[in-house]
N, C-alpha and C positions, 0 to 999 in steps of 0.2 A: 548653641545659637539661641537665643532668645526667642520668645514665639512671635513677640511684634514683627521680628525679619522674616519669617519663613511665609512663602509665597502659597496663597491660599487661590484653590481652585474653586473657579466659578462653576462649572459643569462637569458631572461626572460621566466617564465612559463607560460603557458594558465590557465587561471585559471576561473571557473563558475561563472557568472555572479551575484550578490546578495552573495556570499558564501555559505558554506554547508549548512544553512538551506534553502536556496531555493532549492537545489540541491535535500534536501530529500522532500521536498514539490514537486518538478518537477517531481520525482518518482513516489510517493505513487498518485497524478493526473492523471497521465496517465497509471501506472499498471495495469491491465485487471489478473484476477483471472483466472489461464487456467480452462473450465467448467470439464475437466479429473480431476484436481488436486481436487476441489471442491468435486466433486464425492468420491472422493478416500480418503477424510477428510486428504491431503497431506499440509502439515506445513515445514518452511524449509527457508533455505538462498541458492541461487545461487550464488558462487562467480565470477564473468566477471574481465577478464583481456582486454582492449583496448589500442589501442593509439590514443594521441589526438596530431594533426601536430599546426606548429605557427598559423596556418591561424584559429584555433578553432573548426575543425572538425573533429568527430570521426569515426576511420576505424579501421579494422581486430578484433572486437569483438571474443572473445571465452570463453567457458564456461570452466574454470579450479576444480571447482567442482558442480554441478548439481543434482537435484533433481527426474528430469523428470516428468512425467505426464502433459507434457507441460509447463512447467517452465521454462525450459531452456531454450525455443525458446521466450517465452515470454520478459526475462531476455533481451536477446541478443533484440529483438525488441525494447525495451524501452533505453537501451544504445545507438542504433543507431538514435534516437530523441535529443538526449544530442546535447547543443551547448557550446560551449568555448568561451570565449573572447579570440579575435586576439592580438599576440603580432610580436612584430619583434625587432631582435637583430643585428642588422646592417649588415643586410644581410647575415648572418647565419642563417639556416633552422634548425628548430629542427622538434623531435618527441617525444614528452613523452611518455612511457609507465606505466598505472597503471593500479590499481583494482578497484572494487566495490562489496562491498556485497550488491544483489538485499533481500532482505525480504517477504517470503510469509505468512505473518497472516491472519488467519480468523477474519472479527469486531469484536467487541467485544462490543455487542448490548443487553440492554433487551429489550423484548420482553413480555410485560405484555394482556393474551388474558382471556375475561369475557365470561364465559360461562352459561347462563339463564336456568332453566328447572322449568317447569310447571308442577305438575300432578295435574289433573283434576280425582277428585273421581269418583267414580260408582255412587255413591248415592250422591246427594246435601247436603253437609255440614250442619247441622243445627244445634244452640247449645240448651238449653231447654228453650229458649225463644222464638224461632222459628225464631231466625234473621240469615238472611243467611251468613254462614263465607266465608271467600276466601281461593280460593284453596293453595294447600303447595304449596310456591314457595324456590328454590332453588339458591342459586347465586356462582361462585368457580372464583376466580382468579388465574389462572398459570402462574407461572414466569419461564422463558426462560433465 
């Protein structure tokens, strides 16, 4: 296509460094589980509205739907970590304003635990040879 056709941008956006998948990788790194939420087995998305200015820093975070049990504040701490790539538009200042859905899942881990038990008889095991047997041993594995 010729370059006269191609459609040229007036204003440039800030945009995350790597693209959205590092953005959700930069999240789900630095999100801390609030130990309230944990407790309270609280599952959920925080929706954050921010803006981010040319220079690629973000200000006036707010929670526009919320969870609580400390989520919300959590939300809002890991948005104000966020960095943008710097743009400039020839000396035009912007501000973008968008969202972000923050994500609270529990892992989603097994957990495989062996549990041993011994009983040791009253009386020595003996069978009618007189060789001595071993005691009943027990073994259980639970999955988590």
């Amino acid at each position: 296509m010729p370059d006269h056709h191609k459609k040229k941008r007036f204003l440039n956006f800030p945009k995350y460094p790597g693209g959205s998948k590092s953005f959700r990788e930069f999240i789900e790194e630095n999100l801390r589980y609030p130990e309230a939420a944990m407790e309270s087995k609280i599952e959920g998305s925080v929706l954050v509205e921010y803006d981010i200015h040319d220079n690629g820093a973000v200000g006036n975070p707010r929670v526009l739907n919320g969870l609580g049990y400390g989520c919300d504040e959590e939300a809002i701490r890991v948005v104000k970590l966020l960095q943008f790539e710097k743009v400039k538009n020839r000396g035009v200042r912007i501000k973008l304003t968008t969202k972000t859905k923050i994500n609270f899942r529990f892992p989603k881990t097994n957990i495989n635990y062996t549990v041993s038990y011994t009983r040791k008889p009253d009386k020595p095991n003996v069978d009618q040879d007189q060789k001595k047997i071993d005691p009943d041993r027990y073994e259980y594995t639970i999955k988590f």
